[in-house]
C-alpha positions in Angstrom: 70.0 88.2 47.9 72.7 86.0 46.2 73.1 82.3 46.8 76.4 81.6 48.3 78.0 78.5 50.1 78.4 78.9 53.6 80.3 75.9 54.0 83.8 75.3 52.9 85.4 73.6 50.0 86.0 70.5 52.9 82.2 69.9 53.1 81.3 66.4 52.0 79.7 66.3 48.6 76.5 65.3 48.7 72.7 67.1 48.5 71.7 71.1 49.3 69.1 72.7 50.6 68.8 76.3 49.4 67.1 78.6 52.6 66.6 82.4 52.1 68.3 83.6 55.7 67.4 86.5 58.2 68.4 88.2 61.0 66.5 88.8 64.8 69.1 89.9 67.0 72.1 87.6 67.5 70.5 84.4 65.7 70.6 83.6 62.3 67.4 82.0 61.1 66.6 80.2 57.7 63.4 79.4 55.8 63.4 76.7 52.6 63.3 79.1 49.9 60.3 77.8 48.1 58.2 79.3 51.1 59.6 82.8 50.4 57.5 84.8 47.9 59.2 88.5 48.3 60.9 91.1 50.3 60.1 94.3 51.2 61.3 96.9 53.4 59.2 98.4 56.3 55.7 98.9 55.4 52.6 100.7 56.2 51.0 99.3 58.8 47.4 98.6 60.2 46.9 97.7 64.1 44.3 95.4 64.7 42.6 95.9 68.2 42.6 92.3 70.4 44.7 90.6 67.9 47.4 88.2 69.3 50.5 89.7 70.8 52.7 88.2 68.1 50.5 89.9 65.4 51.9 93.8 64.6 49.3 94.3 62.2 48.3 94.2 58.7 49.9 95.2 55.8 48.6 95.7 52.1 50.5 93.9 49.6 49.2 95.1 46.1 45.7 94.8 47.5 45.9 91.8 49.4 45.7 92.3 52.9 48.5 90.3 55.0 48.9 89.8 58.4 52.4 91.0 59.6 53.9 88.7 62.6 56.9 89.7 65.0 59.4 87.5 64.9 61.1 89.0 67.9 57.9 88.6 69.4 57.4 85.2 68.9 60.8 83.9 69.4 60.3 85.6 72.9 63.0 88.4 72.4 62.8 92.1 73.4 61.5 95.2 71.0 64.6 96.3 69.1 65.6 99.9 71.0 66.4 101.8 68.5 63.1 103.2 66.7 64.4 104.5 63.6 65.7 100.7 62.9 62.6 99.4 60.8 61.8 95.9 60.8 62.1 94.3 56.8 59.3 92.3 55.7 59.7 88.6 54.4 56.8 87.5 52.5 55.9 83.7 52.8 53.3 81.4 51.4 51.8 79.6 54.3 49.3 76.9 54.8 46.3 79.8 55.7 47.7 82.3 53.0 50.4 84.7 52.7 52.3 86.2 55.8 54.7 88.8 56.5 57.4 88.1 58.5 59.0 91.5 60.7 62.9 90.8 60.9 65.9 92.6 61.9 67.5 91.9 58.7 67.3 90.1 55.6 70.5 88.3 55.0 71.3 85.8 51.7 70.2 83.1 50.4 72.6 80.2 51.0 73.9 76.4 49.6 73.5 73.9 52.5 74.7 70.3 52.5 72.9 68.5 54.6 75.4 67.0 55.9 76.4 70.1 57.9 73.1 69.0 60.2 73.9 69.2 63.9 71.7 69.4 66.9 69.9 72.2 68.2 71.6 74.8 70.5 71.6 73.5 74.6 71.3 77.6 75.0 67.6 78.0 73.6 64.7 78.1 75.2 62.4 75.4 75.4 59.5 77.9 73.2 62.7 78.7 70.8 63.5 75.4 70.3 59.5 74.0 69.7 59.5 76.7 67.0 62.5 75.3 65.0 63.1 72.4 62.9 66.6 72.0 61.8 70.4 73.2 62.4 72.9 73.5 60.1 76.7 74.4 61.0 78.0 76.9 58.8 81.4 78.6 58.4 79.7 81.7 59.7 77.8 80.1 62.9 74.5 78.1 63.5 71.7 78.5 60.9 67.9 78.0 62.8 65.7 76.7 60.1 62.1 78.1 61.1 59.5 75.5 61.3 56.6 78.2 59.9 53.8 75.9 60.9 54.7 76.2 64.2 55.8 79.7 64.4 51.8 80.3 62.9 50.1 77.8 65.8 52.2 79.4 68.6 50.9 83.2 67.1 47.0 82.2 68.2 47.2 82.6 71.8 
């Protein structure tokens, strides 16, 4: 990943933020990147019987054991239909331990002024939109900055 600005030379100068960005389906999603540790590409996985729907399974991360969440899952979205398309792992550091995160796609890191802040899409869903915490324009579209306390609370029912 390369950091890059997404917004145009016109962009009031003033403070970034710096979130490392991702892919499930059509939206563009964004977490601060202090909370990313690594990425990985599709890995091994266990299945843990009763678990949470949101919860794929665990993975083992240099013998750590992780738990791997769906983020298509948990933003309500369908199962991607093409199986040979493996879901890419984003690592985070979270309140309970690590996580894996199971994306579409792992996109850039990007440079955003935070004055490019807008309100969240009228379009999402009421569970989408309890699950986010920012919006940023960007010459590219909307970036939907994960709130990954939330996304971890909605994942234990």
């Amino acid at each position: 990943m390369t950091a890059q600005s997404e917004i145009g030379s016109t962009s009031m100068p003033g403070a970034t933020l710096q979130f490392a960005t991702f892919r499930i389906a059509e939206m563009l999603l964004g977490l601060e990147l202090s909370q990313v540790q690594e990425l990985m590409r599709s890995q091994e996985m266990a299945r843990v019987p009763l678990a949470p729907v949101a919860v794929e399974g665990l993975i083992n991360l240099r013998g750590q054991i992780v738990t791997a969440l769906d983020m298509r899952r948990i933003f309500g979205m369908p199962p991607l239909q093409n199986r040979d398309i493996l879901p890419m792992n984003i690592i985070i550091s979270a309140e309970g331990g690590t996580v894996s995160l199971l994306v579409d796609e792992i996109c850039d890191v990007v440079d955003v002024p935070l004055a490019a802040s807008t309100q969240l899409p009228a379009n999402l869903s009421a569970g989408q939109r309890d699950l986010l915490k920012e919006v940023y324009q960007l010459k590219s579209g909307l970036l939907l900055v994960v709130d990954m306390s939330r996304v971890i609370a909605s994942c234990d029912h």
